[in-house]
C-alpha positions in Angstrom: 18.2 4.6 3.6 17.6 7.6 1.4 14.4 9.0 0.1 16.1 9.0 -3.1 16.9 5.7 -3.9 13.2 4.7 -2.2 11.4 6.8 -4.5 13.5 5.1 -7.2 10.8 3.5 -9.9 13.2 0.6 -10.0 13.3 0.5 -5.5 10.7 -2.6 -6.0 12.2 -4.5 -8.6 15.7 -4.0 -6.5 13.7 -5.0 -3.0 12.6 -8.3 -5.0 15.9 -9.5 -5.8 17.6 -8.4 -3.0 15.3 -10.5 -0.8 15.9 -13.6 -2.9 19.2 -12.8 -2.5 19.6 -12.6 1.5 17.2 -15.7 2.1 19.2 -17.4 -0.1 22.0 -16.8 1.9 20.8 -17.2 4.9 20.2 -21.0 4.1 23.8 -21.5 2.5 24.0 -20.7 -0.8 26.6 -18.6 -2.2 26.2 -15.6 -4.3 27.2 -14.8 -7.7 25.6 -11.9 -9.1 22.4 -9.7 -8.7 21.5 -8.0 -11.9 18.6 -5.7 -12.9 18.1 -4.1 -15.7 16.8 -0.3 -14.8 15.5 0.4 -18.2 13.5 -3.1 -18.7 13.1 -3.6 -15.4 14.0 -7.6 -15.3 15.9 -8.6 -13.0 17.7 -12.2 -12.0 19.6 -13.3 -8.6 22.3 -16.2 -9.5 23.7 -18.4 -6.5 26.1 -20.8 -7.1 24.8 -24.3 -6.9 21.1 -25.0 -6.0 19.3 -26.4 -3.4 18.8 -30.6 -3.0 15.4 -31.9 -3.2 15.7 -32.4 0.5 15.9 -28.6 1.2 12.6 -28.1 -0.5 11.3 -25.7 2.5 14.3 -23.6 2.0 13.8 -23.3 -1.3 10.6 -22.6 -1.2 11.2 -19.2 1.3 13.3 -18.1 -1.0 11.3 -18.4 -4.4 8.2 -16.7 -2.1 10.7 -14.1 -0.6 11.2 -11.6 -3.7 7.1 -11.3 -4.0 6.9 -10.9 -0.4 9.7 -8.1 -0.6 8.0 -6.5 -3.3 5.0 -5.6 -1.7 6.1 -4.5 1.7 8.1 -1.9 -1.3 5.3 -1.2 -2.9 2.0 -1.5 -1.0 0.1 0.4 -3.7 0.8 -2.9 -5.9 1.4 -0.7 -9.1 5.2 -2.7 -9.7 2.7 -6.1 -9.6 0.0 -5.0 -11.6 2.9 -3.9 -15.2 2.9 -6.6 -17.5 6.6 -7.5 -16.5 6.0 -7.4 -12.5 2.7 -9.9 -13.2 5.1 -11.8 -15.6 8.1 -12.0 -12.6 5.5 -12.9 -9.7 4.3 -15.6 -11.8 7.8 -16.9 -12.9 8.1 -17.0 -8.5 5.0 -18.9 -8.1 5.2 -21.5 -10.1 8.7 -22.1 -9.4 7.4 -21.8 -5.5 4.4 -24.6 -6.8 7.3 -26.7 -8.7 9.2 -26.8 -5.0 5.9 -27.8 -3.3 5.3 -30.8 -5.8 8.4 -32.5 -6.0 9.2 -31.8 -1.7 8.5 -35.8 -1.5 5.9 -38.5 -2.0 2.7 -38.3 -0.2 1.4 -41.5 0.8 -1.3 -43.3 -1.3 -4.0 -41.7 1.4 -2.9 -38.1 1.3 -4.5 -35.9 -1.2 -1.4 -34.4 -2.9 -3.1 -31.3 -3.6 -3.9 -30.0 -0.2 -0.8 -31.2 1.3 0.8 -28.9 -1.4 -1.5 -26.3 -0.7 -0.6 -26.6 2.9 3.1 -26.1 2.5 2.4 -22.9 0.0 0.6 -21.4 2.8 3.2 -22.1 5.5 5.9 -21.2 3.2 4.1 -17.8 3.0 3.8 -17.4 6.3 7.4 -18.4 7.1 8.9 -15.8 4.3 7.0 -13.3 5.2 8.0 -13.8 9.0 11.8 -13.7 7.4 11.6 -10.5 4.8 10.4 -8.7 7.7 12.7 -9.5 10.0 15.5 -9.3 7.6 13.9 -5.9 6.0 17.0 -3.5 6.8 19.3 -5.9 5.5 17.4 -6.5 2.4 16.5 -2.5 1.5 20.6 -2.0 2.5 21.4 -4.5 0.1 18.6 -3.1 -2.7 19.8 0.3 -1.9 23.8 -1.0 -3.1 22.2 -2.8 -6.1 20.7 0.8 -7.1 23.9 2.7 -6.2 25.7 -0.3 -8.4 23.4 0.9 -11.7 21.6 -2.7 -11.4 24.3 -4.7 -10.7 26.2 -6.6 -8.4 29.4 -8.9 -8.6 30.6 -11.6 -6.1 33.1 -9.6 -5.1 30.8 -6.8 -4.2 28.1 -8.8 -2.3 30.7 -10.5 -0.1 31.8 -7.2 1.1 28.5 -6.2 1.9 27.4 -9.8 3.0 30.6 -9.5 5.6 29.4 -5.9 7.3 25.6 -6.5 6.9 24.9 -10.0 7.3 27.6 -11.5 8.7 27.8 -15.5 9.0 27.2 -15.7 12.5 24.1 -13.9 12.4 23.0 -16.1 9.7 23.5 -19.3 12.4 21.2 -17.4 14.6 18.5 -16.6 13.0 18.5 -19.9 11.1 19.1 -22.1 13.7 16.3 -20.5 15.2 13.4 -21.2 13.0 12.5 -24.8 13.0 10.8 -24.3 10.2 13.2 -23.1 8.3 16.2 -25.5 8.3 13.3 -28.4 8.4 13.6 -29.6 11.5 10.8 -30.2 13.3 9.9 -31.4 16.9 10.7 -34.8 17.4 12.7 -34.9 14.1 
């Protein structure tokens, strides 16, 4: 990766949606665009399709990832602490919290808020295993995005997806997280 495009002010911001981007991927769904905007500094990952309610775990590791991205990026925490980097961590949480709630229905005797607060904190745990293991993909795919001028077609990111991230490695890492296709012993 070069120093350049890591020194870039806009490096967070294209970490963030690039890690949205590859977990999103690795659990099926298909890319259409990755857009930021270097001047604004918004940015937006669109997949075709969404998730099922079923897949709640998956899509919670992906809503979690871009956060997570962003501050192995930026340790310092200055791209959180802007107005528009609080704003687009927020926008992820709650989106993460939204996942968490509507995951299924607790039984009458579980206490719906700690059982949600128990899957935000594996969910954490479980991205954050992911972005880091995923890390050179995700700042490779970043690094394009910035190269791109902030954005990225279909076209573009299956090229990239095909050399970088190829399908078969996608099986692999997925089918070997329990946690993250939802299986789970004895299930």
């Amino acid at each position: 990766m070069s120093s350049t495009i890591e020194a870039h002010r806009c490096w967070p911001l294209a970490v963030h949606e690039a890690a949205h981007a590859i977990l999103g991927v690795l659990f099926g769904l298909r890319l259409e665009r990755i857009e930021i905007d270097l001047r604004t500094w918004q940015g937006a990952t669109f997949f075709e399709g969404k998730f099922p309610p079923g897949r709640w775990r998956q899509n919670l590791l992906v809503s979690l990832a871009g956060e997570i991205a962003q501050k192995r990026a930026d340790p310092g925490g200055w791209s959180l602490a802007n107005g528009v980097g609080r704003s687009r961590a927020a926008a992820d949480q709650e989106q993460a919290w939204r996942v968490v709630g509507r995951s299924d229905h607790p039984s009458d005797g579980e206490d719906h808020a700690r059982l949600a607060e128990a899957r935000m904190a594996e969910g954490r745990l479980a991205s954050a295993v992911l972005v880091n293991r995923l890390w050179p993909t995700i700042a490779a795919l970043a690094e394009r995005l910035l190269e791109a001028n902030g954005r990225l077609d279909r076209d573009a990111l299956e090229t990239f997806l095909e050399g970088a991230f190829p399908v078969e490695r996608r099986a692999a890492i997925a089918d070997g997280c329990g946690f993250v296709t939802g299986r789970r012993d004895g299930e």
